[in-house]
C-alpha positions in Angstrom: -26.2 84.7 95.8 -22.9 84.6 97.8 -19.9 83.2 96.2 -17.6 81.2 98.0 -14.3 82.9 99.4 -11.5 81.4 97.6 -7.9 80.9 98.5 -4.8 79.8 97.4 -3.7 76.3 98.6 -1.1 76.7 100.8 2.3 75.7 99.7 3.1 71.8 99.7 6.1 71.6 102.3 7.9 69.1 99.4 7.9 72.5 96.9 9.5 74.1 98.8 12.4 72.2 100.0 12.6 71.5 96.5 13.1 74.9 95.5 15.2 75.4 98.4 17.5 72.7 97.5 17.3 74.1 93.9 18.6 77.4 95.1 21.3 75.7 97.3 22.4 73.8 94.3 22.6 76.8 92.2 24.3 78.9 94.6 26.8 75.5 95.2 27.4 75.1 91.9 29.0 78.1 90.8 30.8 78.2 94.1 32.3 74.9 93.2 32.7 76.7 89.7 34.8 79.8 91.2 36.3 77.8 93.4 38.1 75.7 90.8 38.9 78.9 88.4 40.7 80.1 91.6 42.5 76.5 92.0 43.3 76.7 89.0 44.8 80.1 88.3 46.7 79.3 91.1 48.0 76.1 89.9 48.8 77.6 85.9 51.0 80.9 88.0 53.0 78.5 90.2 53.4 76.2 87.3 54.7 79.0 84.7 56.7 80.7 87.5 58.2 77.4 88.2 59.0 76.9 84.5 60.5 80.7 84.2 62.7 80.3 87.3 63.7 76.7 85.9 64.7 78.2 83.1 66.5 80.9 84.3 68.6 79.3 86.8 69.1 76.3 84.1 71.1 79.4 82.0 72.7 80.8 85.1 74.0 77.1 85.8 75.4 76.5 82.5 77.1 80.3 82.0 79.1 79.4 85.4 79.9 75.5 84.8 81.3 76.8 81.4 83.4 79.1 83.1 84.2 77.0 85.8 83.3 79.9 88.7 80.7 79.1 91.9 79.2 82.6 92.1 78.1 85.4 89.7 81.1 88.0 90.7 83.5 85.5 89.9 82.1 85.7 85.9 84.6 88.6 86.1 87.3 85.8 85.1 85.5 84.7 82.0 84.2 86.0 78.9 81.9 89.4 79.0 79.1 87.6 77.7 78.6 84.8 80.0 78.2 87.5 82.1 75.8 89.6 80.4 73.7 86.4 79.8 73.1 86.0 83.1 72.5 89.6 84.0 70.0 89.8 80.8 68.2 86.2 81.8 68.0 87.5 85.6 65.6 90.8 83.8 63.7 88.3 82.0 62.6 86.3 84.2 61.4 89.4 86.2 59.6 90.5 83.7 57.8 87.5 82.6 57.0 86.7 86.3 55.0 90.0 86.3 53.7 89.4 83.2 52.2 85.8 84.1 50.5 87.6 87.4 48.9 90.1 85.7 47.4 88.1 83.0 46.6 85.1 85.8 44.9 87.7 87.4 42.8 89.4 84.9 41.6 86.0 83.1 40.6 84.5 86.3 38.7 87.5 87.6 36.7 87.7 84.3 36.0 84.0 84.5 34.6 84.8 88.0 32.8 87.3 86.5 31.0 85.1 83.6 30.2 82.7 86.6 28.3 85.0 88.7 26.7 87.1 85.7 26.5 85.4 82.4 25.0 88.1 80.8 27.4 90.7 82.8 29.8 90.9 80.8 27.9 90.8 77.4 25.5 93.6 78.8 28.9 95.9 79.4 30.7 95.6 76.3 29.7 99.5 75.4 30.9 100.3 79.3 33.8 98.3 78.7 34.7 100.2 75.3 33.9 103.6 77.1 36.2 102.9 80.5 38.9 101.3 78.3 39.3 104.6 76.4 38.9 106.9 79.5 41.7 105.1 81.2 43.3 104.8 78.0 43.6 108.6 77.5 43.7 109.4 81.8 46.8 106.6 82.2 48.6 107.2 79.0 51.5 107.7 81.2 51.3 104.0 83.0 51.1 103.0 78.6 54.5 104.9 78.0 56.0 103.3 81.2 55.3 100.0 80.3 55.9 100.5 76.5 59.2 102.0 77.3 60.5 98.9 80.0 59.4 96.1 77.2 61.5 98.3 75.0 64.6 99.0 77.4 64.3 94.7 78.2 64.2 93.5 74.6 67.0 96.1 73.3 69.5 94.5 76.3 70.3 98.5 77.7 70.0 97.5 81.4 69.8 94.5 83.4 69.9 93.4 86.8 73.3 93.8 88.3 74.1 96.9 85.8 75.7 100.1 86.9 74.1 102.5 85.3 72.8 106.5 85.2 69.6 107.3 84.0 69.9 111.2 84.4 67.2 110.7 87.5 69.4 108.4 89.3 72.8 106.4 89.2 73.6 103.0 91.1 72.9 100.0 90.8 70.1 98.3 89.2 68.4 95.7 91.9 65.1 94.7 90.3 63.5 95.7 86.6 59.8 95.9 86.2 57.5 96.6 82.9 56.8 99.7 84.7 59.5 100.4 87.4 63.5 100.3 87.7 64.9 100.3 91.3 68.0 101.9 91.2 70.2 101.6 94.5 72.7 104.4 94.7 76.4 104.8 96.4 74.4 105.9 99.5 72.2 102.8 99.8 69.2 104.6 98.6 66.8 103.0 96.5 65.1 105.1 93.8 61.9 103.9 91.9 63.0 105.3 87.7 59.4 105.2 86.1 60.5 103.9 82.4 58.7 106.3 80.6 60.9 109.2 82.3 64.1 107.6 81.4 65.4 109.9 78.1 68.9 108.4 77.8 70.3 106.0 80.0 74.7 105.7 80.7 75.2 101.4 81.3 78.8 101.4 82.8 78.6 97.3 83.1 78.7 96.5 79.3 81.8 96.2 77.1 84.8 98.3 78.5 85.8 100.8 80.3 89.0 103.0 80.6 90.7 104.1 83.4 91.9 107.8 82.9 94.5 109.1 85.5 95.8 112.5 85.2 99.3 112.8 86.7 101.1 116.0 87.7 104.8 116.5 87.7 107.1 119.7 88.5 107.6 121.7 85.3 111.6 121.1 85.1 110.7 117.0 85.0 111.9 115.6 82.1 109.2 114.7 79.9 110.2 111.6 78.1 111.9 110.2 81.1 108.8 110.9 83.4 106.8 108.7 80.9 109.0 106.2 80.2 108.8 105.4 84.0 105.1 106.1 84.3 104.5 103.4 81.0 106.7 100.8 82.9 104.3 100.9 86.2 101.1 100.8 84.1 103.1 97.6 81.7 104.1 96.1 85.4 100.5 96.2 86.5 99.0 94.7 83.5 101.3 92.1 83.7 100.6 91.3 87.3 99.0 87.9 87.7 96.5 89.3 90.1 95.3 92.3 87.8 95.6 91.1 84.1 92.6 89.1 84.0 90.9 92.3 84.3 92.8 94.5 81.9 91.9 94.7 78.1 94.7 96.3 76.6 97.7 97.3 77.1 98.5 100.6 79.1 98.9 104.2 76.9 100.8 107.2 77.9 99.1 110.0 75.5 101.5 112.3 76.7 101.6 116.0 77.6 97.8 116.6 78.2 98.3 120.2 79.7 100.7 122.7 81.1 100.0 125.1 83.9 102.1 127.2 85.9 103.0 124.9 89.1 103.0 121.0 87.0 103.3 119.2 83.7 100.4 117.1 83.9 100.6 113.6 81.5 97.8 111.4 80.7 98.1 107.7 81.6 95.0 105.4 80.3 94.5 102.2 80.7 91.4 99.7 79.2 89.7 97.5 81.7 86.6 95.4 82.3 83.5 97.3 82.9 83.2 96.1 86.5 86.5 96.5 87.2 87.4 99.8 86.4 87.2 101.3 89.7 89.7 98.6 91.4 92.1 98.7 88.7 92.3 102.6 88.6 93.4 102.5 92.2 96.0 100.6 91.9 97.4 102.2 88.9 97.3 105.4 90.6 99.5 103.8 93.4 101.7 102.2 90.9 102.2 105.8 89.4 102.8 107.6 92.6 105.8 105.0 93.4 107.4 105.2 90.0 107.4 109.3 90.4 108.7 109.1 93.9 111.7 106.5 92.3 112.9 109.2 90.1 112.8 111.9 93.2 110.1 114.3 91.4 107.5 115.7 93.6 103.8 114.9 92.6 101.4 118.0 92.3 98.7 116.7 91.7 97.1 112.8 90.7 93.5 113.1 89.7 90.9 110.3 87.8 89.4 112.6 85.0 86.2 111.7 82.8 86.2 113.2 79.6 82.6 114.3 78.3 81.3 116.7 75.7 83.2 117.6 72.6 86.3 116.5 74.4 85.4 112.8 75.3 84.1 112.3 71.9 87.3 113.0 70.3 88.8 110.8 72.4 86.6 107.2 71.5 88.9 106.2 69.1 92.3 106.9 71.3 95.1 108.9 71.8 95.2 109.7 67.7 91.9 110.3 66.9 91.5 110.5 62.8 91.9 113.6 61.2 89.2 114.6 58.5 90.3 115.8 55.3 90.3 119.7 54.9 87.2 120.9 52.8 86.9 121.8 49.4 87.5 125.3 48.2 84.3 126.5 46.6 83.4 129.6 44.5 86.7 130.0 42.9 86.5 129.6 39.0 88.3 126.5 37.5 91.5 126.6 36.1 92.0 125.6 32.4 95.4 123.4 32.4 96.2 125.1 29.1 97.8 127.8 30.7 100.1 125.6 32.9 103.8 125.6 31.3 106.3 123.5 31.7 109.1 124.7 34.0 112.5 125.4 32.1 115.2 124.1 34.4 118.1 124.7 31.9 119.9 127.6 33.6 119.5 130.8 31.4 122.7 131.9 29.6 124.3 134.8 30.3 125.1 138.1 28.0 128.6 138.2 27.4 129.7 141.7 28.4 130.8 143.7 25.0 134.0 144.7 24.7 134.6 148.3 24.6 136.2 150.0 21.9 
């Protein structure tokens, strides 16, 4: 007996549109869905870079209103910490700018991520775990970078507009990253510090600084005359309305610093603003060159000099650094004060001489 040949009923067209329209949906839906994660990743970064330059600027604005000064350079006039509040806000806001992309960036790519694939991300949690520590041992370097910048950032030892040396490169710093510094030097060149390489780092914008001029004279100058006169051009220039703003303390002759076989040379200091060190040392050495020329003494020699070592940590203090007392004697046996006597101070009499018989 032959059985029929059976075959499947063909496919209602109404099925599948329907299952077209079901995968059309699907594939709309999370479209819409990543679409809106990017929208709004977008929106949260301008909105908390808006907030960080708001509130940067809103510090700049007050530090200047308070001094009553249009422009940054002109901070030089007023306190030294409006000026470093501005410098140290300026890194901040660099830093949390950086900070708000990266973590934009990360959270919306894994929403993506749980969008497309649900169970992606559950399914590589032991991948996850594994990459993390590969890149965690293979980039341990990018870790000490950025470990090192939050540190440098937090402690206040560089910000933008700083002068500094960081033993790899000395200028100017332009821009200051969790990762990077960019250091523009005297040349124009800009060098890229990684954080993690900086050991020690010299910031010539904080505090003070101190103008050291070394100042040669003939060896038959007078001494104290020669810095009686130099101590008057250093008092005239701190006094000058022009220059005094800038000018900590008052000026210092230490005195004879050396002697040599063609010049007497005598040290003149004189304590400045950091950022102003430069300027005022230029003048002060024209100021100096005059007052030797008034008293008809040639000038061998007129030099800046930069104490370091040994030498320029002697000299933190000033001119008269204090003395440490001498140290103990040790290994000699006590003294009992029994066998200390009292000192006669009666004159002893004197033997009569015998007369002869």
């Amino acid at each position: 007996m032959l059985l029929p040949f059976e075959t499947d009923p063909a496919p209602v067209p109404n099925e599948v549109w329907a299952s077209f329209l079901k995968i059309l949906n699907d594939i709309g839906g999370r479209a819409i869905a990543i679409a809106i994660i990017i929208v709004v990743a977008l929106l949260i970064g301008l909105a908390l870079r808006f907030v960080v330059r708001r509130v940067v600027h809103r510090i700049v604005d007050t530090a200047k209103s308070k001094a009553n000064v249009d422009d940054t350079q002109a901070l030089e006039r007023s306190p030294l910490a409006d000026m470093r509040l501005i410098q140290r806000t300026r890194t901040l806001g660099s830093i949390l700018q950086n900070i708000i992309n990266v973590a934009v960036v990360v959270v919306a790519v894994l929403m993506v991520m749980a969008v497309i694939a649900p169970d992606l991300i559950s399914s590589l949690t032991l991948l996850t775990a594994a990459l993390g520590a590969g890149l965690g041992f293979g980039a341990q370097n990018i870790v000490k970078d950025v470990l090192n910048g939050l540190f440098i950032v937090a402690e206040d030892q560089i910000g933008i507009g700083d002068v500094v040396d960081t033993g790899l490169a000395s200028g100017v710093v332009e821009h200051v990253s969790v990762r990077v510094t960019q250091v523009r030097d005297v040349n124009g060149t800009l060098w890229y510090v990684r954080n993690g390489e900086m050991l020690r780092i010299g910031n010539m914008s904080q505090g003070w600084a101190r103008a050291i001029i070394d100042l040669g004279v003939p060896v038959d100058a007078v001494v104290p005359d020669v810095e009686a006169a130099l101590l008057d051009a250093a008092q005239g220039l701190a006094k000058d309305p022009k220059w005094r703003t800038r000018i900590v303390e008052r000026p210092e002759v230490w005195g004879l610093e050396s002697i040599t076989g063609e010049a007497l040379v005598i040290r003149v200091v004189l304590k400045t603003r950091a950022n102003a060190k430069d300027d005022v040392a230029r003048e002060l050495r024209m100021r100096l060159k005059i007052a030797i020329e008034d008293l008809g003494l040639a000038i061998p020699s007129l030099e800046s000099v930069v104490p370091t070592g040994p030498e320029g940590a002697r000299r933190v203090r000033g001119a008269n650094p204090p003395t440490t007392k001498p140290n103990a004697v040790t290994g000699v046996p006590p003294v009992s004060r029994g066998i200390w006597r009292k000192k006669d101070t009666k004159p002893a009499a004197k033997n009569k001489p015998e007369d002869e018989s």
